[in-house]
N, C-alpha and C positions, 0 to 999 in steps of 0.2 A: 095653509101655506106657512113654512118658516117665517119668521119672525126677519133672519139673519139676511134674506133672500129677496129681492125686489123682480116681480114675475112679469109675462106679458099682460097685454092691457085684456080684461074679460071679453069672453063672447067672440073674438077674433078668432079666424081659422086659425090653426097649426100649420107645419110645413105638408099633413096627412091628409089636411081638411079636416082635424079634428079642433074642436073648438080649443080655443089659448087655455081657458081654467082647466081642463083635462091633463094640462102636460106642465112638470114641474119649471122651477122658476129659471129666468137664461143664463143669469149669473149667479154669483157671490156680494152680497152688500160689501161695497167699495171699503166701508167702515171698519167690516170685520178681514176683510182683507189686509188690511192696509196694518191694522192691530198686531195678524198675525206675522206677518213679514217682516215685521219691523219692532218690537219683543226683543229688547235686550236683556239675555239672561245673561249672569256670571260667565256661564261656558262661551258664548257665542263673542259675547265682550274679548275674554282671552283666546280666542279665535283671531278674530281680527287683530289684534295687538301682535301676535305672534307672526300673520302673515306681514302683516307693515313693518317687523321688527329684521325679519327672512330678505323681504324684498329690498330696506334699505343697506342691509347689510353687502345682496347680491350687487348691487348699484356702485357703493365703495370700493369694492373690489375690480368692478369693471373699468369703470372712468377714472380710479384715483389708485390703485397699486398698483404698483411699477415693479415688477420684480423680471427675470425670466422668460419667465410665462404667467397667463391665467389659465382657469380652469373650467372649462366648456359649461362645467355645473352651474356657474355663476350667471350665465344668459337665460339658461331653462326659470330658474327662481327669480332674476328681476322680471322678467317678461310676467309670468305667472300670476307672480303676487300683485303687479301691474296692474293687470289686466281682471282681478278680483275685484280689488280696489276701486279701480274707474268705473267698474259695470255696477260693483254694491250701491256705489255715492254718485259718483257725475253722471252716469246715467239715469239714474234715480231723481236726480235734480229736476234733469233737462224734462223728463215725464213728469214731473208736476209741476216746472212754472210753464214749461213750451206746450208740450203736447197736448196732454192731459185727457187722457185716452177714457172712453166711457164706454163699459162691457155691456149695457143696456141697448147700445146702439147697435142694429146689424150692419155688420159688413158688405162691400158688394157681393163677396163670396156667395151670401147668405141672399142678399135681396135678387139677384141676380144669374143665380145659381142656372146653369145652360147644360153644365155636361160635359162642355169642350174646355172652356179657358176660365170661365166662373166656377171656382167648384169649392167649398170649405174643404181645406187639407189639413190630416193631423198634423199637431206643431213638428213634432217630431221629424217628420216626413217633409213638412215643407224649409225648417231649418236646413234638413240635408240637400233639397233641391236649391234656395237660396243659398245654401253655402259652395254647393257645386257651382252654383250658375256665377257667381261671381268670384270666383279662387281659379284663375285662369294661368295663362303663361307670367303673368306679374309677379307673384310671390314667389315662384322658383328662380324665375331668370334674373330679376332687377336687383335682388340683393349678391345674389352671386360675383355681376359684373360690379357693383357697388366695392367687394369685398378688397378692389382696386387701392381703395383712397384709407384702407385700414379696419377693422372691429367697429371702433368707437362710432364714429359719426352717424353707417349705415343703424346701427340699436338704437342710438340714442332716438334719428327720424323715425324705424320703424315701430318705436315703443310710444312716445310719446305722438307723433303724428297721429297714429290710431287714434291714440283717445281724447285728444282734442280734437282732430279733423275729419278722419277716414268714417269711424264709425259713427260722428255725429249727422255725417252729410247722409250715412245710410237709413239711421234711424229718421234720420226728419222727413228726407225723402217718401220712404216707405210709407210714413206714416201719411204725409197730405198726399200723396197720389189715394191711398186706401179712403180718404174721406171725400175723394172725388171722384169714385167710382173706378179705382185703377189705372186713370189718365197717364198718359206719357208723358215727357218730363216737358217736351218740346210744346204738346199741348198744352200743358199747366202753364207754362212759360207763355202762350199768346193769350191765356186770360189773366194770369196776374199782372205781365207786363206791358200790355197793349199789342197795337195793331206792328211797330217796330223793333220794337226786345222780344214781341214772340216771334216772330217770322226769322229776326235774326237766330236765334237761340234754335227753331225749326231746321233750318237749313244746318246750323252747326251739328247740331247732335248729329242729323241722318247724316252728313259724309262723314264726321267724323267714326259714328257707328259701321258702316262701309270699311273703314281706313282697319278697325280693331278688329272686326270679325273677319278679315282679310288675314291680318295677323294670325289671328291667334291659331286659322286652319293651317297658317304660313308651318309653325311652328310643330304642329300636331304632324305634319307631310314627311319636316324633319326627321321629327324623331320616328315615327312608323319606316320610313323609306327604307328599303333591304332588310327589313325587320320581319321576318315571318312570324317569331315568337309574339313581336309585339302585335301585330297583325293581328292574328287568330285569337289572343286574348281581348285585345277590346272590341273586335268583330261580336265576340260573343255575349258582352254585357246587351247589345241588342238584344237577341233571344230571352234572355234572364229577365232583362226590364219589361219586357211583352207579357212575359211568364205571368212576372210580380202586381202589373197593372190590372190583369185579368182577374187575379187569385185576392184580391182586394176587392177589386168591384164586386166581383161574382162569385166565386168558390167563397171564401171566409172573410166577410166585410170587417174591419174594422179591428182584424187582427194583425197591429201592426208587428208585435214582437216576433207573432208567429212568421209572419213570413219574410222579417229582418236574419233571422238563421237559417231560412232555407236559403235567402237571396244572398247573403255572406260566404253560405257553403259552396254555394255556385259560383260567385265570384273565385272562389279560393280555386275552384276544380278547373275552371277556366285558366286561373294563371299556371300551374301546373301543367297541366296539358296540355300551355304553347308551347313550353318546352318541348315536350316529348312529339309534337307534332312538328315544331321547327326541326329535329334532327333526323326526321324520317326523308326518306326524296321524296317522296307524292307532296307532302306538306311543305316542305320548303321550295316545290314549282308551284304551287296554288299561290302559297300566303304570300313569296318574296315578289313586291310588287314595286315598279317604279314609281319615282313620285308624280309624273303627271297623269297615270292609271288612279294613286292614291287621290290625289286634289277633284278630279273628276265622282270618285264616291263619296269625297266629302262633302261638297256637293249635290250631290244628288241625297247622301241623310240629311245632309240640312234640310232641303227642302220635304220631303218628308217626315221630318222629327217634327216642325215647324208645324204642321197644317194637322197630324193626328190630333186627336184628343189629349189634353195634357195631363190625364189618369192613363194613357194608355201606355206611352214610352218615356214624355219627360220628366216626370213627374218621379217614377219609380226609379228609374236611369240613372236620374240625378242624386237619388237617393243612396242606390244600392253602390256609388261611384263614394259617395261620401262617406260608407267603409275603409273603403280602399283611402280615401284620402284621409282623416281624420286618423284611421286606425295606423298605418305609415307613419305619422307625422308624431301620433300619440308614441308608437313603438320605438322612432330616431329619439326622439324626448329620452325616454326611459332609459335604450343603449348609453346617453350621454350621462345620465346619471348613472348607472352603472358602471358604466368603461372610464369617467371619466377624464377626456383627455385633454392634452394642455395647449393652447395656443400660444404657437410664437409669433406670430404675424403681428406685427407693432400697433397698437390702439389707434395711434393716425399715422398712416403712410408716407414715404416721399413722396406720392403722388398728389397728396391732398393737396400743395400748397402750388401746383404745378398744370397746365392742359395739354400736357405731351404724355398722357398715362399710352402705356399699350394696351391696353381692356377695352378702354372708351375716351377720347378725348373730349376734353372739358374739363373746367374747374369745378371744385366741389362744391362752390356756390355759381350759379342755380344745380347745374347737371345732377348731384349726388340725388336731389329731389326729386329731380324729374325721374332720372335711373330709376330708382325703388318708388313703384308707382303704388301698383296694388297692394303693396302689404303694410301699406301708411295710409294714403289718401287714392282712389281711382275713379275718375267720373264714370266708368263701364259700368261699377257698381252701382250707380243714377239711371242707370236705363234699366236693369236688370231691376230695380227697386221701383221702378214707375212703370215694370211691366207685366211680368210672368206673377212675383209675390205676391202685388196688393190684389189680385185677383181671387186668390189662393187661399188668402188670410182669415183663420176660423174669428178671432175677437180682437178688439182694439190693442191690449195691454200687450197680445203677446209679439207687439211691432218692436219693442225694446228687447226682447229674447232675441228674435229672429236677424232684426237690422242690424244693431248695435250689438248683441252679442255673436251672431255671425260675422263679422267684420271684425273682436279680438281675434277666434280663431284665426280666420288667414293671413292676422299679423303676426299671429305665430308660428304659421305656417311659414313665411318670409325669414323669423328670425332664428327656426330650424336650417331655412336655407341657409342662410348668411355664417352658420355655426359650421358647418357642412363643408361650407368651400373653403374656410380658416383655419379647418383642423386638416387641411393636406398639406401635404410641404409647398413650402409659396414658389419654390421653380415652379415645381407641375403644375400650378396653377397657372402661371404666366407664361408657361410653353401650351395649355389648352386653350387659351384665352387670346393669345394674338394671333393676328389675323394670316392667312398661309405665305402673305406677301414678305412678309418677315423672317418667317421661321421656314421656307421653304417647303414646309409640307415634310421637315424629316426630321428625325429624331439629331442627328448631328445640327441641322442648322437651327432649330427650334434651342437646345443647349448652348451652343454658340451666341445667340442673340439676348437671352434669359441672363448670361453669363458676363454681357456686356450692359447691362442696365445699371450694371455697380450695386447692385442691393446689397446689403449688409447682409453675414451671414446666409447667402444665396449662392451654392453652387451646383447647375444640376451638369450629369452625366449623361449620355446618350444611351448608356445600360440602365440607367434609372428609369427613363421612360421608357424605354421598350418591355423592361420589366413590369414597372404599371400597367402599360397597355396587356402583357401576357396574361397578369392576374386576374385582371378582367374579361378576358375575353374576345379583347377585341384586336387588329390587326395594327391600328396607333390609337393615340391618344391626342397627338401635336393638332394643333388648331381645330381642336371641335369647339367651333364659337360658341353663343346666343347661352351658356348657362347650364344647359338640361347634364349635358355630360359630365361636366364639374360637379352639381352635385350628385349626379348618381356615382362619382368616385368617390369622393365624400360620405355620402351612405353610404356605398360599402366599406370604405377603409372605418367607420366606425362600429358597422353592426357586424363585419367579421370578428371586429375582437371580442361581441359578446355572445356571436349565434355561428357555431359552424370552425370559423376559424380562416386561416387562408385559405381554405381549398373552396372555401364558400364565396368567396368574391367577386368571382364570373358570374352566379347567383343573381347578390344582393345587386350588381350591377346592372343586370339586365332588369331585373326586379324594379327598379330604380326609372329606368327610362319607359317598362310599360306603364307606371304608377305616373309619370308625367304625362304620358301621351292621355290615359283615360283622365287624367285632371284637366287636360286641354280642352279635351274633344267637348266634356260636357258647357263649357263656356259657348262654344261652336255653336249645337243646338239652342240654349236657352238665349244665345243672342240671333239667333236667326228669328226666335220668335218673336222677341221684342222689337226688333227690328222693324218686323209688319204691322206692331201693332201702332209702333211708330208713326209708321206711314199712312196706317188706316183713319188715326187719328187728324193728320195733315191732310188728306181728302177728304174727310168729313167736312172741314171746314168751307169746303167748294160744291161736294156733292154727297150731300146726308147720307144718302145709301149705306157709302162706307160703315157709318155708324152703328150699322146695323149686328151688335155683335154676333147674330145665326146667321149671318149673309154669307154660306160657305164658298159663293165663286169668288167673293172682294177677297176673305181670306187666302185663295190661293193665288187668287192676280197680285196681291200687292208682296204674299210669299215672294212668288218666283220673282217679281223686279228685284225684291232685294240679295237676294240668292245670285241673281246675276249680277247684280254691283258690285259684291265681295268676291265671285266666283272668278270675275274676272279680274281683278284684280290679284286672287291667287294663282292666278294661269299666268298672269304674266311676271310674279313673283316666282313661281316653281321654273319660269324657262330665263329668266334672267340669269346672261350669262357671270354676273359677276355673284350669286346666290341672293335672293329676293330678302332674306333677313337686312343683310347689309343694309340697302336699297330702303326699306320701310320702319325698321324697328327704333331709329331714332325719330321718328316723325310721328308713332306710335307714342312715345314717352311722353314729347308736348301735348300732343293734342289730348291725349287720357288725361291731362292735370290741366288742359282751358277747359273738358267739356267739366272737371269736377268745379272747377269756376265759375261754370252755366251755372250749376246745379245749386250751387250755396248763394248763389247771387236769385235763384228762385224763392230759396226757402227762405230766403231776409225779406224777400218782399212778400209773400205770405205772410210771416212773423209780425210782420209789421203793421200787415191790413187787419192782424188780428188782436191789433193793441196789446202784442206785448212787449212792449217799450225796454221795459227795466235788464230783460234777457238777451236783447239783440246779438249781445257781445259773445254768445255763445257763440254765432254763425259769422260771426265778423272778423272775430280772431282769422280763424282756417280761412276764409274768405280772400283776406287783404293779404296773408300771407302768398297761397298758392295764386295771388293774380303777383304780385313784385317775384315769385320763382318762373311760373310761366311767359312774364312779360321779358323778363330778361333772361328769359333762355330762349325767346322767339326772337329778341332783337340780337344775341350772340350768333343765332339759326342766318339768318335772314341778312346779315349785317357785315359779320365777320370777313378779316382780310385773309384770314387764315384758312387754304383751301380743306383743310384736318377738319376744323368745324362748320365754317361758313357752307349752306349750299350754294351760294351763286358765285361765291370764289370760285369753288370746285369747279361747277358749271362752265365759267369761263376759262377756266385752265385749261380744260378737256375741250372744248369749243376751239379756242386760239391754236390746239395742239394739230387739230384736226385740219384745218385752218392751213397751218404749217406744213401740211403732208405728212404728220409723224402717225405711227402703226401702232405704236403704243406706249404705255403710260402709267406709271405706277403699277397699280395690281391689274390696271387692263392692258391685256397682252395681244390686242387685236381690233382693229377699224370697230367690225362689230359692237365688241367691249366696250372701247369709247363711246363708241353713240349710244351706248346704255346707257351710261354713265351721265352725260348730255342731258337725255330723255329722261332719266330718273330724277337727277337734281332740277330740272325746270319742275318737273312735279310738285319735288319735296318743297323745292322754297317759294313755287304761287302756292300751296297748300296752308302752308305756314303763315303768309301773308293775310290769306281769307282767314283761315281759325281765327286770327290772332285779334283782327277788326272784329270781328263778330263778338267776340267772347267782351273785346271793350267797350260794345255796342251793349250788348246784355247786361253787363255789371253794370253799367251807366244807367242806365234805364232800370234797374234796380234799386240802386241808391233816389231815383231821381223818384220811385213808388214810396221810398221810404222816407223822404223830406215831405211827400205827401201827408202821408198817413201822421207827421208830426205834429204839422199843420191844420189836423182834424179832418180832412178829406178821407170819404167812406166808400169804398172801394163795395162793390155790390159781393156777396161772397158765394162762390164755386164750389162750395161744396152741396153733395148730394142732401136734396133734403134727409130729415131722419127721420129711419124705419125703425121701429122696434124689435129690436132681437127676437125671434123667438125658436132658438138654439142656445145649445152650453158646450161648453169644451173651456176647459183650466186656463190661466193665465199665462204660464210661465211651465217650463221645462218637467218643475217636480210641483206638482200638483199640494196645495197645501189642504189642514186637515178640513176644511169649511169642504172646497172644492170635492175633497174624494167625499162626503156624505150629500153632494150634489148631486156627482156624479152616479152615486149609488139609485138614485131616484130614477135619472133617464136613463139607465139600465135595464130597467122595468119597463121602457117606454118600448112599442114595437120599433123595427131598425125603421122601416120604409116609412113609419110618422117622423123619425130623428132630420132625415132628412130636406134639406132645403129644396124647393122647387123653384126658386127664385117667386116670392109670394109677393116680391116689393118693386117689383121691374117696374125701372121705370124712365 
């Protein structure tokens, strides 16, 4: 045995039943690892030098030159070299005073391995699943509506909130669910906190899970509705991902490259030929489908995507979607350096200092936070992180690749968006963006109203925007809310001027909104899953059974309840007459930024039972911040006299009106309407009420673990005893030289010995 190498313990079966000294060793020595990663040569030295030199330069130009305009180029490079920077060193940090991740140890993946939801996944593959599973309707939508209050503010939260907050709460999550056997966050939360912070934190996550996975099909109904192209293109990533799951398990194990180009090319041929299928009439009576036809099958894949095996559809699904999203995101990047264009939309807004915006009302303090959720900070990312991944997870180290460095991507994905909807002319933006109450629903009263905001430099035409809308393809353009459409005009007004030209815009357009819809859908699935597993954990606690992770009927009873929580909730979102975005999508924003509150007010009390004192302030910073944003955008929610923000002003306004005899009311144009209205805002603001206890409840009770544990009190600890590895797979993304002459060795090893059987169940 290598010298370099520290193997499993003699005499002990293999994953084959072949004895442990038969098969080479599970890791790399931490030592020689650590040597080679971290090897400053001359090149690598001016490496880094150059990018910090890049990125501060991109930074001056954005927050402090005033000229004109800026230059779209300048956001791709600060983000970039950002996000190098933080993942080379602050992540790096936090894995060796916090973490402190050990390749010797097996994962649950490993000890536990079932087949269905235990299974080691290559990093590669499960990167692309975790990046799918949590880059949801957040990163397209919340920087778009953000783009309200100016450039500046929205970069600044979505660059830095990342890497102090977003991607820390991922990485720590990830990582103590994976050393507790893949526990939910709700679960981890009744054993680090007690019998009151976990029950509370219990109950928060699962409605507030309910409230986001409502949404985000909310969203996904949008954008597919009258969409045959869109339709028939992500209909068909099903088939593909069936294909991919099979041809992995069974046809060619373990050839991920290979069937990453087949599954690309099928993606590709797919999007293609919704075109040519949407223009046909058979294909445009099949695909063009209403939305509550749509919200019924999304539903119905949830609960299916949900209870498969997660080799079989979510797992490759979410992979082969992570193409399409990544490669999109990677391709806007590159047009923007290429085409380079210039933003004139002012660095901070008349809006900012004001809460009469037409996008979204509220001040920039709390709202701008809450607004841009997921491409900064998202507790969804806490469920998704304590659900589907740590299950997933081939070795400890590569929970900093997958958490943390999954989590810069979809803050880049955000700050693509936020470039996107800054580089159109700011009318159009403000004529897509207010609501139809305003702008009438036409091209004259949308300009009319745009025209009366006084914006400096702000005049649009009635031919302007019917002309946008022509170049795209679509019939208007005036008041397509919630984001998705903004930027998919955006994308195309930039990647016309470097692929195609005008005639390509109807295109890049449509292209644009199917690329949203499949980045939606896959949140859908992977949170329907976690969802159950949520719940299965919250009934363990009453009736073991649950616990039972091959118990396939618990699996699908606690499916379908939560299937039906969201489902209905999207049924009555899809028939709300005033459109269910409206209605939900601010109650979404608080509550995604208390559940990330749950979640770091978990991992403080973790941190803390586990004597690491000196680090705290890593999870306390994001912590105290996102509870003084959420706290006071629940009491602005809840409190307000201002019927624009407050829900229970509103409430009563619409109540007194009705009251009155009056037929309608603002944007409600009928008895009906109002009592939606009624009915929705009673929702919104007890909802807001409960989150808002609860989550004070949990942080309380956190803090109250961690005065504990100062005090020398010793918390009994949760995590899974430890099993000794005995599998290998690389640390990190690019396999270093130690790893690949490892990996040479159990190359040699038969497949069906590589494989875990779950040897360590327990």
């Amino acid at each position: 045995m290598s010298t370099t190498h520290r193997g499993s313990a003699a005499g002990s079966p293999g994953p084959g039943g072949t004895p442990a000294t038969e098969l080479p060793p599970s890791h790399v020595d931490p030592e020689v690892l650590e040597a080679e990663q971290t090897r400053w040569t001359p090149l690598r030295i001016a490496l880094w030098i150059g990018i910090a030199l890049l990125g501060g330069v991109a930074w001056v130009m954005i927050a402090f030159a005033r000229g004109e305009s800026v230059n779209a180029i300048w956001f791709v490079f600060a983000a970039v070299c950002s996000y190098f920077i933080a993942y080379r060193f602050y992540a790096k940090f936090i894995e060796a005073k916090l973490t402190r991740p050990d390749d010797s140890r097996a994962t649950p993946a490993e000890y536990m391995a079932n087949g269905k939801d235990y299974m080691p996944t290559d990093r590669r593959v499960l990167y692309g699943h975790h990046f799918a599973a949590i880059a949801g309707a957040g990163p397209l939508v919340g920087p778009v509506l953000a783009a309200q209050m100016g450039y500046l503010p929205g970069t600044i939260w979505i660059i830095v909130g990342v890497i102090l907050a977003g991607a820390v709460q991922d990485y720590l999550v990830l990582f103590f669910s994976m050393r507790r056997g893949g526990r939910s966050l709700g679960q981890m939360a009744r054993e680090e906190l007690g019998t009151v912070g976990g029950y509370a934190a219990i109950i928060a996550t699962l409605a507030i899970m309910i409230i986001i996975v409502a949404i985000l099909a909310l969203v996904v109904v949008n954008a597919l509705g009258e969409s045959p192209w869109g339709v028939f293109s992500v209909g068909m990533t099903i088939p593909i991902a069936l294909f991919m799951g099979v041809y992995l398990r069974y046809l060619r194990p373990g050839k991920v490259m290979e069937i990453s180009v087949i599954g690309f090319i099928l993606l590709m041929a797919a999007i293609v030929a919704g075109g040519w299928v949407a223009d046909t009439e058979l294909g445009a009576q099949l695909f063009t489908l209403d939305r509550i036809t749509l919200a019924w099958c999304v539903i119905i894949y949830g609960f299916i995507a949900a209870v498969l095996p997660v080799w079989l559809l979510l797992s490759p699904r979410d992979y082969l979607s992570t193409f399409m999203k990544i490669g999109t995101i990677v391709l806007l990047a590159a047009a923007i350096v290429v085409v380079r264009p210039e933003i004139t939309v002012p660095a901070v807004s008349e809006f900012a200092g004001r809460s009469d915006g037409p996008v979204f009302t509220g001040s920039l303090f709390p709202f701008l936070f809450v607004t841009i959720a997921c491409g900064a900070l998202s507790g969804f990312h806490a469920l998704i992180a304590s659900g589907t991944t740590p299950k997933m997870i081939e070795k400890e180290r590569q929970t900093r690749f997958i958490g943390y460095g999954g989590m810069l991507m979809e803050s880049f994905v955000a700050i693509m968006a936020l470039v996107a909807a800054v580089s159109i002319d700011r009318g159009i933006y403000f004529a897509m963006n207010s609501s139809p109450a305003v702008t009438m629903g036409t091209v004259e009263g949308a300009a009319a109203f745009v025209n009366s905001l006084g914006l400096s430099g702000v005049h649009v035409t009635p031919e302007l925007l019917q002309g946008t809308a022509d170049a795209v393809g679509e019939e208007s353009i005036v008041s397509r809310t919630g984001g998705a459409p903004t930027l998919a005009v955006g994308l195309a007004h930039i990647m016309n001027q470097w692929l195609g030209g005008a005639s390509m815009m109807s295109f890049w357009y449509h292209f644009a909104i199917m690329f949203e819809a499949l980045f939606i859908l896959t949140a859908v699935d992977a949170g329907t899953r976690v969802a159950r597993f949520m719940l299965t954990d919250t009934l363990g606690n009453f009736i073991p059974k649950f616990r039972d992770t091959d118990w396939r009927l618990g699996a699908w009873l606690t499916t379908a309840v939560m299937v039906a929580g969201w489902g209905s909730i999207l049924i009555l979102g899809v028939t709300d007459p005033l459109g269910g975005i409206n209605t939900f999508f601010p109650l979404f924003g608080i509550s995604n930024q208390l559940l990330a509150a749950i979640a770091l007010a978990v991992c403080l009390a973790i941190a803390a039972n586990l004597k690491r004192f000196k680090y705290l302030w890593i999870i306390m910073i994001p912590l105290l911040f996102d509870v003084v944003v959420t706290m006071t955008g629940s009491w602005h929610k809840i409190f307000s006299s201002d019927p624009t923000v407050g829900y229970w002003a509103n409430h009563l306004r619409f109540k007194e009106a009705l009251a009155n005899g009056e037929t309608s009311l603002g944007t409600a144009q009928n008895v009906e309407a109002m009592e939606a209205v009624v009915r929705n805002t009673l929702v919104q603001g007890t909802l807001s009420i409960v989150f808002a206890v609860l989550t004070i409840i949990v942080v309380a009770m956190a803090f109250v673990e961690m005065v504990k544990a100062l005090r020398g009190h010793q918390r009994a600890s949760h995590e899974d005893p430890v099993v000794e590895s005995r599998y290998y797979a690389p640390s990190a993304m690019i396999s270093m030289p130690s790893e690949k002459a490892l990996a040479k060795e159990w190359e040699a090893v038969p497949y069906e010995q590589r494989v875990p059987t779950g040897h360590g169940h327990h």
